[in-house]
N, C-alpha and C positions, 0 to 999 in steps of 0.2 A: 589458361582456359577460363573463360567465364559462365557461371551461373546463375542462371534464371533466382531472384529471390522476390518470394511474392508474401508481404506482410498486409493484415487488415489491421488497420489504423483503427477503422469502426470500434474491432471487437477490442484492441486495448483500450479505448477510450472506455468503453461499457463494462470492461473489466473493474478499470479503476472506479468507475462511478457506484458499482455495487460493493467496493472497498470502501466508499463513501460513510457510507452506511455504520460501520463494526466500529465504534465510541464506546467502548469498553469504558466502564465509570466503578471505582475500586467503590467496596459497599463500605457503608453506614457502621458508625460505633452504634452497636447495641444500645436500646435502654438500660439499664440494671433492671434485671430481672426478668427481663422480655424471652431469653435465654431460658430462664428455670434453675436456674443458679448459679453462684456466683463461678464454682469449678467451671461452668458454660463459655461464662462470657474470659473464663483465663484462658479458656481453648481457644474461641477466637480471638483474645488477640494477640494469641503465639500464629495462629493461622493467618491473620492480617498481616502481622510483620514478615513475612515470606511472600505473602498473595500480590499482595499489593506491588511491590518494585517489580514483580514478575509479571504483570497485568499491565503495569505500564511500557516495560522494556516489548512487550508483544504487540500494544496499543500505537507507540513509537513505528515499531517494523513494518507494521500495515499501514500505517500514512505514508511511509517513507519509500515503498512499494507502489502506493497508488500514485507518487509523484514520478517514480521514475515509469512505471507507464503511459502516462502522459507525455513525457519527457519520448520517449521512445516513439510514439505517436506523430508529435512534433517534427525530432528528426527526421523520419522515414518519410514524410510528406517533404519536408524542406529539399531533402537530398534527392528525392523523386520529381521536383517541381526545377532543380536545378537542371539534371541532368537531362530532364524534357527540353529547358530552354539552350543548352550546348548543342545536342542533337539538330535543333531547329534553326540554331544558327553556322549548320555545318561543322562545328568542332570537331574534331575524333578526342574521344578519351577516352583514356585506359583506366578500366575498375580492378 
């Protein structure tokens, strides 16, 4: 038995485009001093050595998201643009 599947291309496209956007940029070594002390700036940068590969491994995920909805995009048009032209040249096919 087959099923109606109805995907908007548009909205993954628009999806990924405002994924565009999220460039996460790990922050800045303190001045000395800018902190208030130097205990300040040990805090950050025990907090930097956690933040950072974690900021990037999330930075990573969301490009890597906004590709594959594109990706998805793609396909769904390509395999809708196939099966339109089977149809039109009398094929039968099975989904």
């Amino acid at each position: 038995m087959s099923h109606k599947v109805q995907v908007d291309t548009d909205q993954l496209r628009r999806s990924a485009q405002r994924l565009g956007g999220v460039n996460a940029e790990p922050p800045g070594s303190p001045a000395e001093g800018s902190l208030g002390a130097v205990r300040a700036i040990g805090a950050f940068g025990e907090f930097d050595g956690y933040w950072t590969p974690a900021l990037r491994a999330v930075t990573e995920s969301v490009a890597s998201l906004r590709e594959a909805l594109v990706s998805a995009a793609d396909v769904y048009e390509r395999r809708d643009a196939d099966s339109a032209q089977g149809f039109s040249l009398g094929a039968s096919r099975a989904f």
